[in-house]
N, CA, C and O atoms as a Tinker XYZ file with bonds, in Angstrom:
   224  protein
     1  N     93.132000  219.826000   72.259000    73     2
     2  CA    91.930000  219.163000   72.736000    64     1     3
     3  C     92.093000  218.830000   74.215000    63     2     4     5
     4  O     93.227000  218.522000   74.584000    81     3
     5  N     91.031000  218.853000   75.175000    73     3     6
     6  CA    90.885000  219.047000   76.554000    64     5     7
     7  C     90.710000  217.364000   76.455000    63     6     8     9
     8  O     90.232000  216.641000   75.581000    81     7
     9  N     91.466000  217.028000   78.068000    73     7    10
    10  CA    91.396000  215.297000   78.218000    64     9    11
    11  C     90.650000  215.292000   79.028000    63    10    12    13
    12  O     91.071000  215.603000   80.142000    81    11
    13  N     89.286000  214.964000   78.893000    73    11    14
    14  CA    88.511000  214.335000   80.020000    64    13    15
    15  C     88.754000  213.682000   80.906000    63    14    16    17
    16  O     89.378000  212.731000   80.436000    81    15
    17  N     88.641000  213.535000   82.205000    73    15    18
    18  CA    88.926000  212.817000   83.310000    64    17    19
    19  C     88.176000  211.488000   83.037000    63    18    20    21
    20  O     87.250000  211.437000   82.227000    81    19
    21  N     88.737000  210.093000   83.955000    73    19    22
    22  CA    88.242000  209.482000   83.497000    64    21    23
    23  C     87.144000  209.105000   84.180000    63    22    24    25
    24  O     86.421000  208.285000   83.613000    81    23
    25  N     86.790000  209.530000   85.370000    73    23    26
    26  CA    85.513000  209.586000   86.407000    64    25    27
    27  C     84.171000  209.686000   85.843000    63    26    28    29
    28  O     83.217000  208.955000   86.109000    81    27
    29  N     84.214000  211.016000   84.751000    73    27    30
    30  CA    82.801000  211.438000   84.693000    64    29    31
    31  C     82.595000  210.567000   83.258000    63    30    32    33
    32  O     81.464000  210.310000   82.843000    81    31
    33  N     83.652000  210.202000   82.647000    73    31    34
    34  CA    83.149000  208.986000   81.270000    64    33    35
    35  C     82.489000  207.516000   82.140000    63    34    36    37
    36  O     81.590000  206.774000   81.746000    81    35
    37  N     83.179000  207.441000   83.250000    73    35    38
    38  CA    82.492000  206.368000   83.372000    64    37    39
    39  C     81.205000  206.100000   84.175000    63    38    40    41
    40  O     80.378000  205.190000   84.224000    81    39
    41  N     81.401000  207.319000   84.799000    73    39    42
    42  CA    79.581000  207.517000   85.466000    64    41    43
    43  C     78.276000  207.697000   84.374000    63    42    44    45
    44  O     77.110000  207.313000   84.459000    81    43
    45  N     79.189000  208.651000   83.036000    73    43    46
    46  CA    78.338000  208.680000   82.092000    64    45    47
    47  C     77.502000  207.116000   81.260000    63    46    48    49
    48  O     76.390000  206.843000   80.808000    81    47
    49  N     78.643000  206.518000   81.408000    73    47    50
    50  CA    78.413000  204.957000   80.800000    64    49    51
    51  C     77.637000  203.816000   81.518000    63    50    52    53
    52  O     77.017000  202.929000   80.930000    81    51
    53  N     77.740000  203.938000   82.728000    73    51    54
    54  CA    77.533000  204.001000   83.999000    64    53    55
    55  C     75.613000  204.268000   83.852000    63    54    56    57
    56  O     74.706000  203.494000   83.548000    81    55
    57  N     75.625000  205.279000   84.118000    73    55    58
    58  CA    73.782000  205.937000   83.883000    64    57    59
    59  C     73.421000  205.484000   82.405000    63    58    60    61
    60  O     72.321000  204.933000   82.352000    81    59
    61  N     73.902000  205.557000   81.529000    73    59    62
    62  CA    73.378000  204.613000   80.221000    64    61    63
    63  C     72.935000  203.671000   80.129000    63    62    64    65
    64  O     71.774000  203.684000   79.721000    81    63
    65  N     73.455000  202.547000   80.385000    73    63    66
    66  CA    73.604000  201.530000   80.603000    64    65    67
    67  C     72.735000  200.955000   81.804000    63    66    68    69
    68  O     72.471000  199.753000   81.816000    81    67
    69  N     72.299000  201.779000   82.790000    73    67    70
    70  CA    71.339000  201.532000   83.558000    64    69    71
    71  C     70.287000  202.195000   83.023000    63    70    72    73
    72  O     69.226000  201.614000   83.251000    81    71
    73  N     70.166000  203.345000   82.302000    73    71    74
    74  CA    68.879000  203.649000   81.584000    64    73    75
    75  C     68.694000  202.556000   80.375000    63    74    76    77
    76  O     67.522000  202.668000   80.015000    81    75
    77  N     69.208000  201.761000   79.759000    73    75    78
    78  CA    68.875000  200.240000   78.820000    64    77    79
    79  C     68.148000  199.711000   79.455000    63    78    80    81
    80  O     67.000000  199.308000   79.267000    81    79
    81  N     69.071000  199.684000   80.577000    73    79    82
    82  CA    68.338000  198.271000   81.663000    64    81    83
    83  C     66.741000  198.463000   81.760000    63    82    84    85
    84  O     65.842000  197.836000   81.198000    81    83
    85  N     66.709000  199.208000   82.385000    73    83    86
    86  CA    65.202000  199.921000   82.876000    64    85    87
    87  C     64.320000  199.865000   81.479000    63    86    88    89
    88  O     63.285000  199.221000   81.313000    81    87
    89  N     64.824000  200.493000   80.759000    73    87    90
    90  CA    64.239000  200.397000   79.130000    64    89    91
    91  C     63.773000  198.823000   78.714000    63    90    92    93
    92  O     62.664000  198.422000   78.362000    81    91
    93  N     64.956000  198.136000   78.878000    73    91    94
    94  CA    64.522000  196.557000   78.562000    64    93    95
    95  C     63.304000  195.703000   78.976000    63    94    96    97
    96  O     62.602000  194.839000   78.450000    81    95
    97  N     63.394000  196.482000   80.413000    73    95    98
    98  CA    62.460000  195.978000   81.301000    64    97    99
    99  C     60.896000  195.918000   80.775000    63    98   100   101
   100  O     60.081000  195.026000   81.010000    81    99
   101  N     60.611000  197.743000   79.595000    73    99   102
   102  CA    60.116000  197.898000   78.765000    64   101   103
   103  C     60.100000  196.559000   77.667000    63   102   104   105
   104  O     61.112000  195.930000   77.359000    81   103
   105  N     58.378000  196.211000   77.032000    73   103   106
   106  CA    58.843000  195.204000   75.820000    64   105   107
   107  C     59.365000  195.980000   74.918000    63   106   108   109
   108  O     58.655000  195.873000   73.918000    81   107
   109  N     60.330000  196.798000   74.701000    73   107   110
   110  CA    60.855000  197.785000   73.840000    64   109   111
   111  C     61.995000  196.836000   73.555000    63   110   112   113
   112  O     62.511000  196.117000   74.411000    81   111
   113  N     62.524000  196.919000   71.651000    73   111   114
   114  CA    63.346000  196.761000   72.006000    64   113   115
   115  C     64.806000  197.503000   71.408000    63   114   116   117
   116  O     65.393000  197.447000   70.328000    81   115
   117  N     65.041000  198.182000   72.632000    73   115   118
   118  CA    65.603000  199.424000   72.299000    64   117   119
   119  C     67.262000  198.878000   72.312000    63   118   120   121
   120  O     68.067000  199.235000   71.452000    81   119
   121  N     67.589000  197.983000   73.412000    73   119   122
   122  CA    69.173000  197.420000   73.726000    64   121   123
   123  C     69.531000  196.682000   72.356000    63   122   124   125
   124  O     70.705000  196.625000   71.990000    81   123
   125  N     68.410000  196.071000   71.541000    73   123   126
   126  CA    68.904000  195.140000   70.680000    64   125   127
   127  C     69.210000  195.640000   69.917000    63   126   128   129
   128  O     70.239000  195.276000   69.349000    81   127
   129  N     68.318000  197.032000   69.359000    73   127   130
   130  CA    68.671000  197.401000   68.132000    64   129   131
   131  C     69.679000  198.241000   68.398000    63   130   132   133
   132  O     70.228000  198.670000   67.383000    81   131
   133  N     70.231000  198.730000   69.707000    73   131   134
   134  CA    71.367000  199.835000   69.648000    64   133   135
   135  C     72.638000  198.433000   69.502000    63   134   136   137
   136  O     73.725000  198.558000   68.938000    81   135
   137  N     72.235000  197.430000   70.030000    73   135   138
   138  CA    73.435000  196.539000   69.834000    64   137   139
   139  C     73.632000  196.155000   68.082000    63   138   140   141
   140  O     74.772000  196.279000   67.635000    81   139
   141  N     72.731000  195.785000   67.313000    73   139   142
   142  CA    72.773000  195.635000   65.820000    64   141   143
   143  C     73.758000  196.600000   65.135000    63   142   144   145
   144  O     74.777000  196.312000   64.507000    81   143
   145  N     73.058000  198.199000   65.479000    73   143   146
   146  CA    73.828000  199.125000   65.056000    64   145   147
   147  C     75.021000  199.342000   65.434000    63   146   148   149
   148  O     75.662000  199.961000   64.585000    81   147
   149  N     75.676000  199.048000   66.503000    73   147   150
   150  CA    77.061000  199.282000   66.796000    64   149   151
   151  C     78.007000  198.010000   65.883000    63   150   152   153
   152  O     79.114000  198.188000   65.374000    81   151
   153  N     77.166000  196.682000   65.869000    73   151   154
   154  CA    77.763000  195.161000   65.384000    64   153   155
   155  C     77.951000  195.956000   63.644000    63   154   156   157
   156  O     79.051000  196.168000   63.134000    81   155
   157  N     76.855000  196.227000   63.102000    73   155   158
   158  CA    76.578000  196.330000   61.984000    64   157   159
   159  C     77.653000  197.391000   61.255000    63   158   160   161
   160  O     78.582000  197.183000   60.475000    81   159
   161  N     77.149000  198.552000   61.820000    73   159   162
   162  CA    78.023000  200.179000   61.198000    64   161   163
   163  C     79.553000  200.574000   61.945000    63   162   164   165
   164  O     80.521000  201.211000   61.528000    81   163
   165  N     79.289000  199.919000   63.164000    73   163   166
   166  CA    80.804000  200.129000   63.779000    64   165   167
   167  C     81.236000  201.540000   63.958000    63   166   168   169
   168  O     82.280000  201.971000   63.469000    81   167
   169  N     80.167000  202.460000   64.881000    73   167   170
   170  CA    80.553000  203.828000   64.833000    64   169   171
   171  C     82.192000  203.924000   65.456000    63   170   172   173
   172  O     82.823000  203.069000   66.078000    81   171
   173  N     82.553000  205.146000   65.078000    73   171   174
   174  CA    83.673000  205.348000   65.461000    64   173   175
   175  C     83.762000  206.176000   66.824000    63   174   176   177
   176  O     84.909000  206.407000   67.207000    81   175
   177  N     82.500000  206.751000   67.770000    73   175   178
   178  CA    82.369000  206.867000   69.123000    64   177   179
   179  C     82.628000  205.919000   69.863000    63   178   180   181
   180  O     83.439000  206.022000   70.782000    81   179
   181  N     81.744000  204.426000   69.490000    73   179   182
   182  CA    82.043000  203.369000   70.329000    64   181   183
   183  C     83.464000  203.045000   70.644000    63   182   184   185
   184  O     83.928000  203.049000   71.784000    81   183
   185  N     84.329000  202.677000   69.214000    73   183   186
   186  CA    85.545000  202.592000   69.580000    64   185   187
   187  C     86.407000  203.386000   70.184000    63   186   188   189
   188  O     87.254000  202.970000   70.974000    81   187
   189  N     86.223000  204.865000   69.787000    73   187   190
   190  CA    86.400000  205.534000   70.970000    64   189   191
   191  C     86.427000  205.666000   72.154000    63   190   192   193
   192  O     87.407000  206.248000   72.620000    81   191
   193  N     85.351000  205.169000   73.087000    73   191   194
   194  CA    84.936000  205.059000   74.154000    64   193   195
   195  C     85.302000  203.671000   74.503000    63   194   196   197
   196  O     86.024000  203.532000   75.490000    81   195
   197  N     85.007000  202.855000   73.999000    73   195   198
   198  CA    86.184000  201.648000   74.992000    64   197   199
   199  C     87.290000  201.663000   74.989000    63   198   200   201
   200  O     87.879000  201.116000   75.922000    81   199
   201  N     88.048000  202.320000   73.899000    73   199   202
   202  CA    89.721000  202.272000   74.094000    64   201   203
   203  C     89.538000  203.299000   75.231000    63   202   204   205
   204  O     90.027000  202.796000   76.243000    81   203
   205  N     89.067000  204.462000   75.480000    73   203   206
   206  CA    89.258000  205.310000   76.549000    64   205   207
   207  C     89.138000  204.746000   77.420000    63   206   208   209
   208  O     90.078000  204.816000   78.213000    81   207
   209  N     87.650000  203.641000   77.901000    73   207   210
   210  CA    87.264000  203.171000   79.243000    64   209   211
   211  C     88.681000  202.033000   79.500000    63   210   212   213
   212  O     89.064000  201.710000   80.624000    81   211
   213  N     89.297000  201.560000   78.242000    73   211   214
   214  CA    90.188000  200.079000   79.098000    64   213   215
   215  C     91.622000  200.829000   78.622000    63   214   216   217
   216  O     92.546000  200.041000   78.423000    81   215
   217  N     91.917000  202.262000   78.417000    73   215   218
   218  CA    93.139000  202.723000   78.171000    64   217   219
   219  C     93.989000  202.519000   79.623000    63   218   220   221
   220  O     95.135000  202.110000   79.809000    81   219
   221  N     92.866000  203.013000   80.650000    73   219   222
   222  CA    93.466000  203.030000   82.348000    64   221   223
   223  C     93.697000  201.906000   82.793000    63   222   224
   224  O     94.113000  201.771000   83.944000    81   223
């Protein structure tokens, strides 16, 4: 398996996270329910992705 650099994970997270924002801004509510689902089901991407983002 190829190791991603860790630059483009965090630009990726990076533009996400500013596309919420903007979204929020929307009466949508799109941040809450992606936050429920991560609290709730506990995907195994998420944990993925923060051990990667605080591995460095």
């Amino acid at each position: 398996m190829n190791k991603v650099s860790f630059f483009p994970k965090l630009t990726v997270c990076f533009i996400v996270l500013l596309a919420l924002l903007v979204l929020h801004i929307i009466p949508l509510p799109i941040l809450e329910v992606l936050i429920l689902y991560v609290m709730i089901f506990r995907p195994p991407w998420f944990k993925n992705l923060v051990d990667q983002l605080y591995d460095r």
